[in-house]
ChimeraX commands (.cxc) that place a marker at each C-alpha (Angstrom):
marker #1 position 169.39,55.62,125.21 radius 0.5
marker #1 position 167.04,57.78,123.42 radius 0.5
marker #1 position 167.54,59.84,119.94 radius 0.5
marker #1 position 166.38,62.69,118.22 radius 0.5
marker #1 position 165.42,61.53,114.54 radius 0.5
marker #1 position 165.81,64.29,111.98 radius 0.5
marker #1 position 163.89,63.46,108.56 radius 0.5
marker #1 position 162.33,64.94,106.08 radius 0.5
marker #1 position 158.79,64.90,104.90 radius 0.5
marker #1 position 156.86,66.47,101.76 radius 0.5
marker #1 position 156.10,69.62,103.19 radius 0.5
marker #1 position 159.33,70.29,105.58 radius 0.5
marker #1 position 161.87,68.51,107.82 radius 0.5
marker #1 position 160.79,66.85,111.65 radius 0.5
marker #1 position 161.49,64.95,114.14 radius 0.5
marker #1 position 161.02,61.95,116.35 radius 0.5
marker #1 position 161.98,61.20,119.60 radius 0.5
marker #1 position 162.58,57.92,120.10 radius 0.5
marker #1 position 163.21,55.10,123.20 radius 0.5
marker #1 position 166.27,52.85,123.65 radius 0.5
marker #1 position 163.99,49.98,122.16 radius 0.5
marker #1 position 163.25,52.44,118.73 radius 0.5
marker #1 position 159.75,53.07,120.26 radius 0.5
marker #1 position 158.71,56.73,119.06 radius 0.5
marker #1 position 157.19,58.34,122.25 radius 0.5
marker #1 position 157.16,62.23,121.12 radius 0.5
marker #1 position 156.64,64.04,117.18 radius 0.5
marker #1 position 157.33,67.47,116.39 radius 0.5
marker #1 position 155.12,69.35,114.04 radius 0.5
marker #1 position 156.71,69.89,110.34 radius 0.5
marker #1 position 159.00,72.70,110.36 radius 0.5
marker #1 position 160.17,74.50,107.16 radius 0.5
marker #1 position 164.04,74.69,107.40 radius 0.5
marker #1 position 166.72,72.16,109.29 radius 0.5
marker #1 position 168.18,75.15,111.72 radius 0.5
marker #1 position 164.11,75.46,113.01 radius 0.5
marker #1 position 164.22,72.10,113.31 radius 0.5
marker #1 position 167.20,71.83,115.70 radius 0.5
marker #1 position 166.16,74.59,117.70 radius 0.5
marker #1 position 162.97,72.57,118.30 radius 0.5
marker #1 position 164.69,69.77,119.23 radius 0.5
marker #1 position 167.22,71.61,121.64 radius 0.5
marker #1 position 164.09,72.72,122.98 radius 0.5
marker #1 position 162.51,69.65,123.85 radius 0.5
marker #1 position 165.78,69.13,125.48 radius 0.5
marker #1 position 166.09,71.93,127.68 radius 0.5
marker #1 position 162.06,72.61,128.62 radius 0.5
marker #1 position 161.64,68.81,129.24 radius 0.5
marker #1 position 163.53,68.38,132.68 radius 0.5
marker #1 position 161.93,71.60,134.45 radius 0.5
marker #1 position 158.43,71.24,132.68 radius 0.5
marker #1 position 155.51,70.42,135.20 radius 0.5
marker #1 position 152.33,68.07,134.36 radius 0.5
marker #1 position 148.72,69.97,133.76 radius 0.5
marker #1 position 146.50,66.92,133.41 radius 0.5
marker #1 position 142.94,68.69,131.78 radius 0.5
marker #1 position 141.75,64.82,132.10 radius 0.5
marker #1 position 140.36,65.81,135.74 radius 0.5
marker #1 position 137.88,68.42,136.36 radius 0.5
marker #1 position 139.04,71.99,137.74 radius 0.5
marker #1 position 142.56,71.28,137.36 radius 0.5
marker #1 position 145.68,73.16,138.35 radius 0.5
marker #1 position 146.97,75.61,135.13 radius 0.5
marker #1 position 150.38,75.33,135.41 radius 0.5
marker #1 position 152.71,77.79,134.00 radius 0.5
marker #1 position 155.14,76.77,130.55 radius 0.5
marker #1 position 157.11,75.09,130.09 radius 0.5
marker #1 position 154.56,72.12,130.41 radius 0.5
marker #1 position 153.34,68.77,129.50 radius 0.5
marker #1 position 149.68,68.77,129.13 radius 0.5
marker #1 position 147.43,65.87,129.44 radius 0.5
marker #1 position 144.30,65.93,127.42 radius 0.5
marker #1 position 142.06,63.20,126.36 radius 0.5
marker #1 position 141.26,62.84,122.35 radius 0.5
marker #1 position 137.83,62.64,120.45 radius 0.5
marker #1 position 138.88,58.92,120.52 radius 0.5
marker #1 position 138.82,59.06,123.79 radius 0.5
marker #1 position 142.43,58.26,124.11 radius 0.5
marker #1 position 145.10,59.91,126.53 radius 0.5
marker #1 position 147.60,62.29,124.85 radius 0.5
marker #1 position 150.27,64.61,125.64 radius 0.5
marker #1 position 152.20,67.97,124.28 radius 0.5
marker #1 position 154.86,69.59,125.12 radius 0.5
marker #1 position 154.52,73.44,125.44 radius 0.5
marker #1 position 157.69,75.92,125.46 radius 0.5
marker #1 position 158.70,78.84,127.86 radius 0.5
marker #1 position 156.64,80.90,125.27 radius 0.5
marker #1 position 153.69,78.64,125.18 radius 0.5
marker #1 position 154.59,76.92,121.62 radius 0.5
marker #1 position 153.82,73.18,121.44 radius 0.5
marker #1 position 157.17,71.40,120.78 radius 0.5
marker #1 position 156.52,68.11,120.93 radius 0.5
marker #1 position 153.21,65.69,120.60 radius 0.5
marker #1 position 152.65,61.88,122.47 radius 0.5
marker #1 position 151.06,59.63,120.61 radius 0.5
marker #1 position 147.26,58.03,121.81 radius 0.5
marker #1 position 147.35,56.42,124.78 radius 0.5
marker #1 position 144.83,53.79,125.91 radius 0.5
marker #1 position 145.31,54.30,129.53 radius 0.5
marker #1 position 146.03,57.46,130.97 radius 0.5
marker #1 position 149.10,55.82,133.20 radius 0.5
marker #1 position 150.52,54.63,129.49 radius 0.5
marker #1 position 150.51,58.55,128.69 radius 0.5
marker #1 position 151.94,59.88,131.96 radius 0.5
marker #1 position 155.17,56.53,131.30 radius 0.5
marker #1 position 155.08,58.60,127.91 radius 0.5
marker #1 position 155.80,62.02,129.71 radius 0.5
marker #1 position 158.36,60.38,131.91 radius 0.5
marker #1 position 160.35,59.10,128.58 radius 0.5
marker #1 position 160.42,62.09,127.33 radius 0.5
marker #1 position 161.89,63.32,130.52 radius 0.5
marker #1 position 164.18,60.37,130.62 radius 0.5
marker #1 position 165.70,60.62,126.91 radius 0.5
marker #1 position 165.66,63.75,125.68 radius 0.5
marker #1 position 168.02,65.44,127.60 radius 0.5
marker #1 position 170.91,63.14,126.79 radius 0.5
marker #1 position 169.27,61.80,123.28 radius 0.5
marker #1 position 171.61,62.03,120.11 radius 0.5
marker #1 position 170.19,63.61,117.16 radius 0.5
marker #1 position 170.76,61.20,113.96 radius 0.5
marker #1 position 169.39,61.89,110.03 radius 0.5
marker #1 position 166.78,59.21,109.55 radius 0.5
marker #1 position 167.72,56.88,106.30 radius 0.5
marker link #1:1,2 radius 0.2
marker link #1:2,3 radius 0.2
marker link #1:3,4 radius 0.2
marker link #1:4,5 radius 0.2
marker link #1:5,6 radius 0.2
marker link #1:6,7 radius 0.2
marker link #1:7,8 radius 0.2
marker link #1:8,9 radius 0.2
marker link #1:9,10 radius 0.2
marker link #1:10,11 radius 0.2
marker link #1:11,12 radius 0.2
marker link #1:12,13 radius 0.2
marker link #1:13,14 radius 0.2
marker link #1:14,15 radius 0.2
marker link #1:15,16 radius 0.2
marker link #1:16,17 radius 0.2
marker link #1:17,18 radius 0.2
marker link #1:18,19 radius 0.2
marker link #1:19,20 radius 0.2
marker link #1:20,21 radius 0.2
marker link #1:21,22 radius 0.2
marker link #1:22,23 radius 0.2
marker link #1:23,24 radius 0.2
marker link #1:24,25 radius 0.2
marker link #1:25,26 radius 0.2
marker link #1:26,27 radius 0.2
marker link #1:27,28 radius 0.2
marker link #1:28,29 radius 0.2
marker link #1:29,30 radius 0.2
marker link #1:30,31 radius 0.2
marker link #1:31,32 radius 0.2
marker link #1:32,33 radius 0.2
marker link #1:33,34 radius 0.2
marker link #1:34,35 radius 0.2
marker link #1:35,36 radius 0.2
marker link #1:36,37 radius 0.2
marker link #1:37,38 radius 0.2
marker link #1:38,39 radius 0.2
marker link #1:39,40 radius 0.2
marker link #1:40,41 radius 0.2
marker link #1:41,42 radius 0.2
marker link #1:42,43 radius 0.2
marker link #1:43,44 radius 0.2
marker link #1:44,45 radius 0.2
marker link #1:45,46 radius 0.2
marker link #1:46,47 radius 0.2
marker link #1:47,48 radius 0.2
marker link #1:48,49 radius 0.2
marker link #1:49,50 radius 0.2
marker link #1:50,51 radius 0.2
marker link #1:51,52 radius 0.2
marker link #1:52,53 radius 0.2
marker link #1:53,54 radius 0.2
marker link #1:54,55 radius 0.2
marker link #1:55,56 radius 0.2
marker link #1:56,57 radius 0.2
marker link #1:57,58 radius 0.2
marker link #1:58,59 radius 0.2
marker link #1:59,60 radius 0.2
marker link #1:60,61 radius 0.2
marker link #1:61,62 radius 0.2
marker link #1:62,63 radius 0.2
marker link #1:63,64 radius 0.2
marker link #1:64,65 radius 0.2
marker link #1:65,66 radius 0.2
marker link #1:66,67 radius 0.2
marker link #1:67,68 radius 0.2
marker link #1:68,69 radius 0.2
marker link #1:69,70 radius 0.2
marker link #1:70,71 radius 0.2
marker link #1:71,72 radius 0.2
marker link #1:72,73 radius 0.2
marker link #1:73,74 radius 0.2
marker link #1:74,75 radius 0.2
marker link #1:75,76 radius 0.2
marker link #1:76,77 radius 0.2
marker link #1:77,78 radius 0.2
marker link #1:78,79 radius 0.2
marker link #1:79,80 radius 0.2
marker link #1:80,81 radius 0.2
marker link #1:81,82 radius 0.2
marker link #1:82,83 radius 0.2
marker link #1:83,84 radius 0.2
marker link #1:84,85 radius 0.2
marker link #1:85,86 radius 0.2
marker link #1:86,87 radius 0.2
marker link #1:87,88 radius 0.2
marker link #1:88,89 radius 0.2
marker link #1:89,90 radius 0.2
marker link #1:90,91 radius 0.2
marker link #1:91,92 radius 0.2
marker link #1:92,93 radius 0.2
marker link #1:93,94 radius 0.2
marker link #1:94,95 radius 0.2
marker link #1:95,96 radius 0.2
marker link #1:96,97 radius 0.2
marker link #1:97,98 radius 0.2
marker link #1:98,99 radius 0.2
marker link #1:99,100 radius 0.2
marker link #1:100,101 radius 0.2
marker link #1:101,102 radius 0.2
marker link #1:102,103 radius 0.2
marker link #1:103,104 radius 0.2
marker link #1:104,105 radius 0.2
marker link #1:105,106 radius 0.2
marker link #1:106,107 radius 0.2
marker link #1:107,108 radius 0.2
marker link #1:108,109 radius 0.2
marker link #1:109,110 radius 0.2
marker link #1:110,111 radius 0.2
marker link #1:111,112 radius 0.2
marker link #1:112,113 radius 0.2
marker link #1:113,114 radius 0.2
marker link #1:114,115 radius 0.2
marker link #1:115,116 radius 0.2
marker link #1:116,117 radius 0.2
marker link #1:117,118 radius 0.2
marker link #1:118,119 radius 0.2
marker link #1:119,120 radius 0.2
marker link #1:120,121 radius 0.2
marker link #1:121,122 radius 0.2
marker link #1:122,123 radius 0.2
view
């Protein structure tokens, strides 16, 4: 089962959402109090389920309306997702992916864990 892991950094407090096997598979950005950050992460909860897939990978794609998981390729040339919000805000980040079916098994972990994912201070 998945978890939420709260922690803070030098500039703020974040989190991680992490597999049953301790893999991280989404990263919110740094917010500046604790409360923000567990209204981002009950957001991730909440917009994950209902959120649709835009992939921008392929050319004239769908827009789909937030909330959202959008597929985008980096300078790298590696596969990557984020997570927008209702209000268009980017709650959570994937990490690179070499292959864009490794990023869409990201999207569907999110999907899978953060609903039901405990939220735990990191050590």
């Amino acid at each position: 089962m998945g978890k939420f892991v709260v922690k803070e950094t030098k500039t703020g407090i974040k989190f991680d959402l992490k597999a049953g096997n301790g893999e991280v598979i989404a990263t919110s950005e740094v917010y500046t109090t604790k409360s923000a950050c567990m209204n981002g992460i009950e957001s991730v909860k909440k917009n994950s389920v209902a959120a649709a897939i835009e992939d921008q990978t392929v050319e004239g794609f769908a827009t789909e309306k937030n909330p959202k998981f959008e597929v985008y390729a980096d300078k790298a040339g590696e596969f990557r997702f984020r997570l927008k919000a209702t209000n268009g805000q980017i709650i959570a980040t994937g990490e690179g992916y070499k292959s864009k079916s490794g990023c869409m098994n990201g999207i569907e972990s999110v999907k899978k864990n953060a609903p039901d994912a405990e939220v735990v201070e990191a050590e």
